[in-house]
C-alpha positions in Angstrom: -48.9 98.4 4.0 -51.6 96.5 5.9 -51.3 93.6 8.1 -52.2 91.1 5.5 -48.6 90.1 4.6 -48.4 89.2 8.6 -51.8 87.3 9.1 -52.2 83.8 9.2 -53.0 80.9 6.6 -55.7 80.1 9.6 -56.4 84.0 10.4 -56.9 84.5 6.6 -59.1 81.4 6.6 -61.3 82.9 9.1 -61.7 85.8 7.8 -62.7 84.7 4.5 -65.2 82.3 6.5 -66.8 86.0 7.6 -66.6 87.4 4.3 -68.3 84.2 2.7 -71.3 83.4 5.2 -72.2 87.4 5.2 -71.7 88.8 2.2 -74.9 90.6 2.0 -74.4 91.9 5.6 -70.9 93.1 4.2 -72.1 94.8 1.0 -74.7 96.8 3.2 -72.4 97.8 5.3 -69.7 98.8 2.8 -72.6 100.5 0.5 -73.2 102.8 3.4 -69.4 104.0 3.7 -66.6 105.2 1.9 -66.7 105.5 -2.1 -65.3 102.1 -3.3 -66.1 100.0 -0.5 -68.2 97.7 -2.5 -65.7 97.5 -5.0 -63.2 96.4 -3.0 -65.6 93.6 -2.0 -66.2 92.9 -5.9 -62.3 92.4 -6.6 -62.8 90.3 -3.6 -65.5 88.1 -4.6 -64.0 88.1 -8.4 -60.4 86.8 -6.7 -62.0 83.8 -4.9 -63.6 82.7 -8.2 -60.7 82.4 -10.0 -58.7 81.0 -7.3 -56.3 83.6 -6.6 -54.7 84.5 -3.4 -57.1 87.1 -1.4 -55.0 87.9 1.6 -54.2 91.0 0.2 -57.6 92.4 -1.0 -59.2 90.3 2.2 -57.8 93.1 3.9 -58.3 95.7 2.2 -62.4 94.7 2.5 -61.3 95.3 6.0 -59.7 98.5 6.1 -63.2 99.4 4.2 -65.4 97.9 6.7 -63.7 99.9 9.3 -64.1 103.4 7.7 -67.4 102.4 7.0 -67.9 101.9 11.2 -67.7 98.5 11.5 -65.3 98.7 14.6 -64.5 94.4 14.0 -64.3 94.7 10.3 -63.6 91.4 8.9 -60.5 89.9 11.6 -62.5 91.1 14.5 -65.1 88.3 14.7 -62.8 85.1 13.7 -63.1 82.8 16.0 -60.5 81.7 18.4 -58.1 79.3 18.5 -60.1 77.6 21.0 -62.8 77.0 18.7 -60.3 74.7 16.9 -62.2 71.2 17.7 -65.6 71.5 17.3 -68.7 71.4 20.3 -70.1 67.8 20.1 -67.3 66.3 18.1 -64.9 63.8 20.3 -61.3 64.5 19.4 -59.9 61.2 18.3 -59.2 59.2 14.8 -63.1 58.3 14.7 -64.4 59.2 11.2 -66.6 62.4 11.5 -67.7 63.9 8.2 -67.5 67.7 7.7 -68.4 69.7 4.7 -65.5 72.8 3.7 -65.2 75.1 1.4 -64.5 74.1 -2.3 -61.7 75.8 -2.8 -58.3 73.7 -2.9 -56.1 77.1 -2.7 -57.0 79.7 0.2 -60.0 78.2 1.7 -62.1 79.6 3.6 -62.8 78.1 6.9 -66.3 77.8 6.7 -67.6 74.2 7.3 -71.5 72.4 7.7 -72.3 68.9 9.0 -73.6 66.8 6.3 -77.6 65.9 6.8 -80.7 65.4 4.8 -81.5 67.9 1.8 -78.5 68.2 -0.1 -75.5 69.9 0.1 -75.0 73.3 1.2 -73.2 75.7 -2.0 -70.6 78.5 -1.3 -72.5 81.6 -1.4 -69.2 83.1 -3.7 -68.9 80.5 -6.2 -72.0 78.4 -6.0 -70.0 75.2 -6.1 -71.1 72.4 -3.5 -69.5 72.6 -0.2 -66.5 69.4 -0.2 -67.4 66.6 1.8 -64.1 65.4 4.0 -63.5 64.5 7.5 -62.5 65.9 10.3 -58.7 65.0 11.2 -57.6 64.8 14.6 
């Protein structure tokens, strides 16, 4: 058994922020290792769509990222928890727009700052990014 069952909602989160912003860099990297890498990051991919919980096949994209040399695989380059308030942005109850990920069950913790040109999709789903603020 992997560590999945043990990681974090916020953990999880951030790995799924990797996954999301870099699936292309994934898939290359999974299509140069192991038989079934790739498929692992289908199931992935197919799970976030329909809203299902992906801790479980989250890591196993990262047990195949490591066999296919990625020494960080997918929990090696989430961010820390002092990353938690972001550069620029005052703590405090001021209103501060952020756009998150669409999904209402396991999110990923990938966020934009709203601006001119529309609104950012999810490279998974293709669904608009969800506009919300940022809570002290």
């Amino acid at each position: 058994m992997g560590q999945g069952s043990r990681r974090t909602p916020e953990h999880i989160a951030e790995g799924l922020a990797y996954v999301c912003e870099n699936v292309d860099v994934v898939r290359a990297t999974l299509d140069r290792g192991p038989a079934g890498g790739p498929a692992r990051l289908d199931e992935l991919l197919a799970a976030l769509r329909a809203g299902e919980n992906p801790t479980a096949l989250l890591d196993g994209v990262h047990r195949a990222l490591r066999a296919a040399q990625d020494a960080n695989g997918v929990f090696g380059r989430t961010r820390s928890s002092s990353m938690v308030t972001a550069a620029g942005v005052a703590p405090g109850p001021p209103y501060e727009p952020v756009l998150l990920c669409p999904r209402s069950d396991h999110p990923c913790a990938r966020y934009a700052w709203p601006g001119p040109g529309g609104v950012p999709e999810c490279r998974v789903s293709g669904e608009a990014l969800r506009l919300t603020t940022l809570t002290p």
